[in-house]
C-alpha positions as CSV (number, residue, x, y, z in Angstrom):
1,X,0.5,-17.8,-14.0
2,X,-2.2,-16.7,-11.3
3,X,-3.4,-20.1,-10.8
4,X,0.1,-20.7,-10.1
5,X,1.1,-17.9,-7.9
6,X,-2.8,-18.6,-5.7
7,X,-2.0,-22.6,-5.7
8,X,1.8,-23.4,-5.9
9,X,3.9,-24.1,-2.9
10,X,7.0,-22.6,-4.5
11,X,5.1,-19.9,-5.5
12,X,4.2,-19.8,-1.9
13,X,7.8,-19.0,-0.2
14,X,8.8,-17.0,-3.0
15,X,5.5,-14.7,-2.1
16,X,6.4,-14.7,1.3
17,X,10.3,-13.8,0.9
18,X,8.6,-10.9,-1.6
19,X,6.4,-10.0,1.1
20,X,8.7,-10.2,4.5
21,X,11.0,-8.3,1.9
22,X,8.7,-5.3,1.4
23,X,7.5,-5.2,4.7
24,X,10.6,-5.0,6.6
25,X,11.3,-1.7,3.8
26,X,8.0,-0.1,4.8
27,X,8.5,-0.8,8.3
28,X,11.8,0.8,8.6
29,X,10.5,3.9,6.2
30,X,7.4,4.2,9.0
31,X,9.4,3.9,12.3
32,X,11.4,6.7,11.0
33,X,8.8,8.7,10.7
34,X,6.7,7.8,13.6
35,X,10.0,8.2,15.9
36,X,11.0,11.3,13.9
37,X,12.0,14.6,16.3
38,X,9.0,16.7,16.1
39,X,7.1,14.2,14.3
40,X,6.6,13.8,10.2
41,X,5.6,16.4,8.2
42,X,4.3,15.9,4.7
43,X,3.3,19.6,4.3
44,X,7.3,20.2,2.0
45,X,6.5,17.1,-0.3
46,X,2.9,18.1,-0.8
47,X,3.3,22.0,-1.3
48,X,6.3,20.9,-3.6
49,X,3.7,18.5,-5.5
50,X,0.9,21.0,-5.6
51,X,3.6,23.5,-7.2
52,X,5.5,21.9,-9.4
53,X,3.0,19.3,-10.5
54,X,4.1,15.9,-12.4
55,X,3.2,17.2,-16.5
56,X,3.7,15.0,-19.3
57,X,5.8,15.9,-22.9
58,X,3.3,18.8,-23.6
59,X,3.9,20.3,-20.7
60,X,0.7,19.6,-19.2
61,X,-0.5,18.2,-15.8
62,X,0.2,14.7,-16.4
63,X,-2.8,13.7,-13.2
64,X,-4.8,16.7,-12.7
65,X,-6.8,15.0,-11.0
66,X,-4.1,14.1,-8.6
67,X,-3.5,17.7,-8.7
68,X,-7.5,18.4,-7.5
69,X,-7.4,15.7,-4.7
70,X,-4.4,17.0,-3.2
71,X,-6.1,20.6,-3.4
72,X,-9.0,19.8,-2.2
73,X,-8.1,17.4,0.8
74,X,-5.3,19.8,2.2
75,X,-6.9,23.2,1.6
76,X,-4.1,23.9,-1.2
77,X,-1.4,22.8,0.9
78,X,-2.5,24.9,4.2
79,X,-4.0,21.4,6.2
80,X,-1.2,18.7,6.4
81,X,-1.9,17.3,9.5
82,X,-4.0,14.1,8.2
83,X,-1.6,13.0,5.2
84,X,1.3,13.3,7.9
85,X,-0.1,11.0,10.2
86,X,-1.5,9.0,7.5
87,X,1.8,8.4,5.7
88,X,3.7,8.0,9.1
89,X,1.7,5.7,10.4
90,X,0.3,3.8,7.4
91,X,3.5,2.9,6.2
92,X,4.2,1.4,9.7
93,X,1.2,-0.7,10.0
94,X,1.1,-1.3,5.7
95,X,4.9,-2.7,6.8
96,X,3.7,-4.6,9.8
97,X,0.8,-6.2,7.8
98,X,3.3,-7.6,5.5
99,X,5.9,-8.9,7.8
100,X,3.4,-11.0,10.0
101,X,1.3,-11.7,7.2
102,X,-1.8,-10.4,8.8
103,X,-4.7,-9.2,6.9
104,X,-1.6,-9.2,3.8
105,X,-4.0,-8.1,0.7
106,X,-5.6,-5.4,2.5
107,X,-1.7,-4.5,3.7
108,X,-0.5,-4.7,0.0
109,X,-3.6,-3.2,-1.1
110,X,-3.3,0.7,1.0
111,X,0.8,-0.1,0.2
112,X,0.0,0.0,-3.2
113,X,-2.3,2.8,-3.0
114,X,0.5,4.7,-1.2
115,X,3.4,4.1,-3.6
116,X,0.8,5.5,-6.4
117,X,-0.2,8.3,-4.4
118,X,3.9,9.2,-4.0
119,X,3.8,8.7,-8.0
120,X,1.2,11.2,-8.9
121,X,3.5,13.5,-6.6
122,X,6.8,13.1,-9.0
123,X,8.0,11.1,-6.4
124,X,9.3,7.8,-8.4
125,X,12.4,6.3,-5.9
126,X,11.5,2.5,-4.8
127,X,7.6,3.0,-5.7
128,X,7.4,1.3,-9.2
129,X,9.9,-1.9,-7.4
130,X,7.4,-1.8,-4.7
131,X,4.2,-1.6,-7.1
132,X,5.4,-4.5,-9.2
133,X,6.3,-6.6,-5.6
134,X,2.8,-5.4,-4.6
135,X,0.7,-6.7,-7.7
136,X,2.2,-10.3,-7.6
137,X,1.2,-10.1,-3.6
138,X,-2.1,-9.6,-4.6
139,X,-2.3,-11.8,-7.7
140,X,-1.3,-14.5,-5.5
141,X,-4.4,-14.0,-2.9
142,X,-4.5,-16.1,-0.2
143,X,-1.0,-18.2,-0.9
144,X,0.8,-14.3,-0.2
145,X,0.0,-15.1,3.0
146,X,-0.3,-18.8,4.0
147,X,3.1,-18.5,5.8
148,X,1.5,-16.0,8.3
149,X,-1.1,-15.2,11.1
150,X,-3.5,-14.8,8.0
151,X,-3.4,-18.7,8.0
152,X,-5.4,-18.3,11.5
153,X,-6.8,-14.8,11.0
154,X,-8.5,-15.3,7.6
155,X,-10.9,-18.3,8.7
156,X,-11.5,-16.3,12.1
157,X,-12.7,-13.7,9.8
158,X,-15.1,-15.9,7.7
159,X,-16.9,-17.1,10.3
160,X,-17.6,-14.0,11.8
161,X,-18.1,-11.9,8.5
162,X,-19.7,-14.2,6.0
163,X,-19.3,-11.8,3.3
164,X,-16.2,-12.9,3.1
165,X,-16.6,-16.3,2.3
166,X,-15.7,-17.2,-1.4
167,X,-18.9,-19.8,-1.1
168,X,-21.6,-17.1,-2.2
169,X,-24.1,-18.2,-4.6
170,X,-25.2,-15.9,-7.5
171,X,-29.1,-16.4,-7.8
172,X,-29.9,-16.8,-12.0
């Protein structure tokens, strides 16, 4: 199946469809909170994570160490400011990625991260939908975006950061 989804022309549209899909959903989530009066903030969603954390059957914190990020990178709930701007303008630029097809996998990549970030939060909504969309984006590598600026961005990118070439040879 991945050597269909990286190689097959069909496969190819349908990834593109998937991906112009889910982009045009991020973008419209991130212009309305980019745009929003008085700007996004994420400090009611995280203090509402951080209190009534996500527990499992047992009644136990299901990711505690969700729970210890989130602590720890807001200051229990008291610094917001990054994770507002971050969401706000990630899912603008994740969405943007997607749409245009440029630099896709690192756009379905941080989307992905994102939608498992709103997970650990107890937030479940479109996030699985857009996790499982996200997967077969990235599964499909380079044939996600062949319909895309990625088809002129990606070999601009080799030849200026050779790392990126698949051509590397593994000394024995």
């Amino acid at each position: 199946m991945i050597s269909w989804l990286r190689n097959n022309k069909v496969a190819m549209w349908i990834l593109t469809i998937a991906r112009v899909y889910l982009g045009t959903q991020w973008v419209m989530d991130g212009v309305e909170k980019v745009t929003a009066k008085g700007g996004f903030n994420a400090a009611g969603m995280i203090n509402m994570a951080l209190a009534k954390p996500v527990t499992n059957p047992e009644g136990h914190k299901a990711f505690p160490w969700y729970d210890w990020f989130l602590n720890l990178a807001t200051n229990h709930g008291h610094s917001t400011g990054f994770f507002s701007f971050a969401v706000a303008w990630g899912e603008l630029f994740v969405g943007l990625g997607l749409i245009f097809g440029t630099l896709t996998l690192a756009a379905a990549f941080f989307g992905m991260i994102m939608n498992f970030s709103y997970l650990g939060a107890g937030v479940v909504s479109v996030n699985p939908t857009f996790i499982f969309i996200e997967m077969f984006i990235l599964m499909g590598g380079y044939n996600s975006a062949r319909i895309g600026l990625d088809h002129w961005v990606t070999p601009f990118l080799r030849s200026k950061l050779p790392f990126l070439n698949n051509d590397i040879e593994i000394s024995k």
